[in-house]
N, C-alpha and C positions, 0 to 999 in steps of 0.2 A: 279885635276881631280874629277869630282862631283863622287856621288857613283853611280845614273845611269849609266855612262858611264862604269862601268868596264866590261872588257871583262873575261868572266869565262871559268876555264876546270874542270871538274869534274873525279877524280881519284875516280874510281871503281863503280858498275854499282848495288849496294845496293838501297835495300827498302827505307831507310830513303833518301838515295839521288831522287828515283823515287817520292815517296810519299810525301813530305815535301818541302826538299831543293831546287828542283828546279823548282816547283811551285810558290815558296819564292821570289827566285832568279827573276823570271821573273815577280813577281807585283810588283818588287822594281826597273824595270825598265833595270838590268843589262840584258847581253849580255851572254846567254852559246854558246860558239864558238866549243869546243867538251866534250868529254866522251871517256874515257878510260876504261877497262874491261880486263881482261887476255883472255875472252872469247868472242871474234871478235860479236859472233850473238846475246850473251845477250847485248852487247852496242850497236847493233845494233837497236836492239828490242825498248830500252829504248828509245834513240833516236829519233825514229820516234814516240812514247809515249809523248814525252818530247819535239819534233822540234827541234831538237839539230841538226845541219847541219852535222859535222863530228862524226864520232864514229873511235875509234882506238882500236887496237889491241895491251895492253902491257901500264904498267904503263909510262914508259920512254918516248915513242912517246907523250905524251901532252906533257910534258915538253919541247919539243923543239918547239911548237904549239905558235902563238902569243897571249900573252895572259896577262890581270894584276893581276888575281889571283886562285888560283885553290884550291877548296873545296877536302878534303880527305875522304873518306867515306870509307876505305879501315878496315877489320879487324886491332883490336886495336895490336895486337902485331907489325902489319906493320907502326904506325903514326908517330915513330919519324924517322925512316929512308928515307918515302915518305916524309913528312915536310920537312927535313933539305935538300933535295936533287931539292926539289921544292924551298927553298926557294935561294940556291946555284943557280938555273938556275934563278935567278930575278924574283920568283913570292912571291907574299903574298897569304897567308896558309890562311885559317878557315879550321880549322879539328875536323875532330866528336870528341867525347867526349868518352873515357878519351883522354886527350891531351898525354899522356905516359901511361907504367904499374908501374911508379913509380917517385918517387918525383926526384931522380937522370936523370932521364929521363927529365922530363919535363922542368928542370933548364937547361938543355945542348938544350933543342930545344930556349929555350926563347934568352939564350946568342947565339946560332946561329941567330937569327932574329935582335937581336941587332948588332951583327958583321955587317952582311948582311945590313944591314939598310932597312928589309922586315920587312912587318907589320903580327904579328902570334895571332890569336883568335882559341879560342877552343868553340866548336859549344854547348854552356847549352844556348839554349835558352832561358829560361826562366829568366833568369837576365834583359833582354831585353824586358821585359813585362810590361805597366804600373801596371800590378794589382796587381804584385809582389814588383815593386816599390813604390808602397801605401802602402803595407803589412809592409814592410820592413823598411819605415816612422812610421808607427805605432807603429812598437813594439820599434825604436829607438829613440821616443820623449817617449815614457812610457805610452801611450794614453792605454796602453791593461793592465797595471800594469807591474810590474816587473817580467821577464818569470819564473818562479821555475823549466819545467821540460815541455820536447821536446820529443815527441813519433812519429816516422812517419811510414811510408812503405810503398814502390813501387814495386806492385805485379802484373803479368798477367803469362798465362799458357802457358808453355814452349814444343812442345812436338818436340821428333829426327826425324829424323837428323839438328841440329841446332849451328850454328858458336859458338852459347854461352857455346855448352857444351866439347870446344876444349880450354883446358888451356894454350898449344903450341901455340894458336894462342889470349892467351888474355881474354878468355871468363871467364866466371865467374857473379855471381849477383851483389859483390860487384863496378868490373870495369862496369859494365854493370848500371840498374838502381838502383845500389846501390850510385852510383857515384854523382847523383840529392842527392842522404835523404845527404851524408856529406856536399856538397858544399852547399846548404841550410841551413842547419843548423848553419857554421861556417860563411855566411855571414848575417842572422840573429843575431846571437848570440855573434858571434868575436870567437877566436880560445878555446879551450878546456883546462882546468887545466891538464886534465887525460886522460884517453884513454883506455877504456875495451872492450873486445871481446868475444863473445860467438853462437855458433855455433851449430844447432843441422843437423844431416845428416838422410837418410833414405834410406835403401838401395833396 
């Protein structure tokens, strides 16, 4: 099956899925068949946003939808239990990012996928960029010298009511875009000797 051809469903009815992903989805030829939402009139909305033929009511109604693969865009506490249940009905996953809220997490969705014999991506775009793939050439031919010392941060302004500041559901800076500065730096760099942490709060 080329990847043109695949037919998509997209589980929940999120900004980065309106703005982004299924934009994406549709210059690369693929097929969104529907859109899921807990809330029947925001996937509705989106839908006619987006040309998406069906919208549904309820995570579980795509998944019985014909479909070859279904994007999860669903708050992060929800990823590994819509993946493995998506991937249990014969679909392959791409789901937003973080792929789990933890490393135990994320090894039980991968060995799900592998049971399964479903194919599971986790949505960091950016690995998928040649400009990153140049960057990433460079510093591992030595062309930049040898790295001594990695500073980043990914910052924009947060204000409530906002899914990121629900910890029951995931939220947080570091799952959020703190999730790009590690995965960055450890595939530039390869894994870590050590590991420190420091935190200032403001109340």
């Amino acid at each position: 099956m080329s990847r043109s051809s695949l037919r998509w469903g997209v589980l929940g009815a999120a900004w980065i899925a309106d703005r982004a992903l299924l934009p994406a989805l549709r210059d690369a030829g693929g097929e969104v068949v529907a859109l899921a939402s807990r809330d029947l009139a925001r996937a509705r909305a989106m839908a006619r946003r987006q040309g998406v033929a069906q919208a549904l009511e309820g995570y579980q109604a795509l998944l019985g939808c014909e479909l070859d693969a279904v994007y999860i865009a669903l708050p992060n506490a929800l990823h590994r239990e819509w993946t493995e249940r998506a991937l249990e009905a014969g679909k392959h996953v791409l789901c937003e990012k973080p792929l789990g809220l933890s490393r135990a997490q994320a090894l039980a969705m991968g060995a799900a996928s592998r049971r399964l014999g479903r194919g599971l991506g986790e949505a960091l775009m950016y690995r998928h960029h040649p400009r990153w793939a140049q960057v990433r050439a460079l510093v591992g031919e030595g062309r930049l010298g040898r790295p001594r010392h990695l500073q980043a941060s990914f910052t924009f302004p947060l204000a409530e009511p906002d899914i990121r500041w629900q910890p029951e559901l995931g939220g947080g800076a570091l799952l959020d875009v703190g999730s790009y500065l590690v995965s960055a730096s450890r595939w530039l760099l390869g894994e870590p000797s050590r590991v420190l942490a420091r935190a200032s709060t403001r109340e």
